[in-house]
C-alpha positions, 0 to 999 in steps of 0.5 A: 970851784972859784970859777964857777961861784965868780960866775953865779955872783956875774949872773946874779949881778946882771940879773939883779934887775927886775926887768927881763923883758922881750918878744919873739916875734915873726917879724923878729925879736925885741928886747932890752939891748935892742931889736933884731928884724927878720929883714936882717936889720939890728938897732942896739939900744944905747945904755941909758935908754935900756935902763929907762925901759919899764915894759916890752910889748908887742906895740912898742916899749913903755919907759920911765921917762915917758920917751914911748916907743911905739913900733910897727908891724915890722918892728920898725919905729913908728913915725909918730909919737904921742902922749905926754907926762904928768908931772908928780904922776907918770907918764902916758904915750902910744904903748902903755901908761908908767905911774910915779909909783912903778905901776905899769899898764902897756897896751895891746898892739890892736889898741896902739894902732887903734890910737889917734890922739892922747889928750889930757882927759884920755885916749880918742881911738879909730874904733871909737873905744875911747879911754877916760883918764883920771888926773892919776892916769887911772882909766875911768870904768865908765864907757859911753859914746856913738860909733857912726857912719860920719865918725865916732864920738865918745868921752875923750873926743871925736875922730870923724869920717873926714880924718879931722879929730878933736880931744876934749879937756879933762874938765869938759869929759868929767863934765859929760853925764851923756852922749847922744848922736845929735850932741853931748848933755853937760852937768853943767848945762853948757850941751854941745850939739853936734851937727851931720858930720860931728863938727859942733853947731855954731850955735847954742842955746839953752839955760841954767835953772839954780837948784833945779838942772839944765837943758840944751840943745842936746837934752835936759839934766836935772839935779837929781841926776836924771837925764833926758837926751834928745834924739837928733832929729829933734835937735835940729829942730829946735829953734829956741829954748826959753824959760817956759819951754822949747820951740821948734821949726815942726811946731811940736813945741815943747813946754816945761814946768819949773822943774825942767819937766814936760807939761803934759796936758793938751788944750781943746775947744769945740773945733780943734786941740792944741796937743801938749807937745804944741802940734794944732790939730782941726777937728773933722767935725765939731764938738770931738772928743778924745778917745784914747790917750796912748803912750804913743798917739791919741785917737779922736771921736771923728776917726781921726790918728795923731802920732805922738813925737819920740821925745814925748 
């Protein structure tokens, strides 16, 4: 009878931590005293790391310390290891975020593998699902970004077709209000335009009105939170941005009023018309007139069809 209570204290005293965790696998079985492969192979783990472990997944082991271990297919250890620690927070790295108060989020293995790169304002990924960060290692509920045929770009940063990834700071993704496939529409008016293969383009143009908002090369943010993104093509056709408005290579220039909004009126005479959007047309025959002005186009009394630009 002794025996048997001297051996219910044992058991309660190994089990006496919270954490019993561990896979089995077809691959073979992980846990906290090491990994066992279906290749025969053992790695045991040591004492002090068994006690760091917080969480076991199927894409590696979340730890206090923020030491992840992130493992293959095989349940090999993979040859990368990416994240960081937060001092006074957690610690976040390929299989999952540990917060300061033992909160614990590990990752999937299709999200771990999806992973590449973790930077201080969140997680950029292959598939372009990419994981806004709060400075409390919170994911932000927000989704917003491309998947495109040169690459993928979201509010982390952007992984492109040629392998090249590029994170973005914490401060430059909470200053993202839009992503569009031509750039990025900042709060604070410093837009980022992107060219053909994603890189940003060697230039940049465009100002800050005080109380009023911002316009760019990849759109216009106002005050009151509306926005209105450019689509590429009208991006790169752009060739300077001034006070008054915006002048593009097409001649479909664009003119604004103080408030940072499209004028919207057109400037006629007996022998042509100057359109809002800056497009000179020649009037087939003198003294025409406009017959209809539709969201998409006009039509004139002498027959002739102008299409209005996308952006209009």
């Amino acid at each position: 009878m002794k025996f048997l209570v001297l051996a219910v204290a044992l058991v309660g005293c190994v089990g006496a931590r919270s954490i019993n965790s561990g896979w089995v696998l077809p691959q073979g079985n992980v846990g906290l005293s090491g990994i066992v492969r279906k290749d025969g192979t053992i790695e045991p783990f040591s004492y002090d790391f068994t006690y760091d472990i917080v969480a076991i997944g199927p894409a590696g082991i979340v730890t206090k310390s923020g030491t992840n271990v992130q493992l293959d297919a095989n349940l090999h250890r993979a040859k990368r290891g990416i994240g960081f620690t937060r001092p006074g927070v957690g610690s976040i790295g390929l299989s999952g975020i540990v917060l300061k108060d033992g909160t614990i989020a590990p990752f999937s293995g299709d999200f771990t593998h999806d992973i590449v790169e973790i930077g201080p304002s969140g997680i950029v990924t292959k598939s372009g699902a990419n994981v806004q960060l709060t400075r409390d290692l919170h994911r932000v509920r927000r989704h917003s970004g491309w998947v495109l045929p040169q690459g993928n770009v979201g509010l982390s940063g952007i992984v492109r077709k040629d392998g090249t990834i590029e994170p973005f700071s914490y401060d430059f993704t909470y200053d993202i209000v839009a992503i569009g496939p031509a750039g990025i529409v900042t709060k604070s008016g410093t837009n980022v335009q992107l060219d053909a293969n994603l890189h940003r383009a060697k230039r940049g143009i465009g100002f800050t009105r005080p109380g009023v908002g911002s316009i760019g090369l990849s759109g216009i943010v106002l005050k009151d939170g509306t926005i209105a993104p450019f689509s590429g093509d009208f991006t790169h056709d752009i060739v300077e941005i001034g006070p008054s408005g915006i002048v593009t290579k097409s001649g479909a220039n664009v003119q604004l009023t103080r408030d940072l909004h499209r004028v919207r009126r057109h400037i006629m005479n007996d022998s042509g018309i100057l359109t809002s959007w800056g497009k000179a047309v020649v009037f087939k025959k003198p003294f025409t007139t406009i017959v209809a002005d539709g969201p998409s186009g006009l039509i004139f009394s002498d027959g002739t069809l102008l299409q209005k630009p996308m952006e209009y």
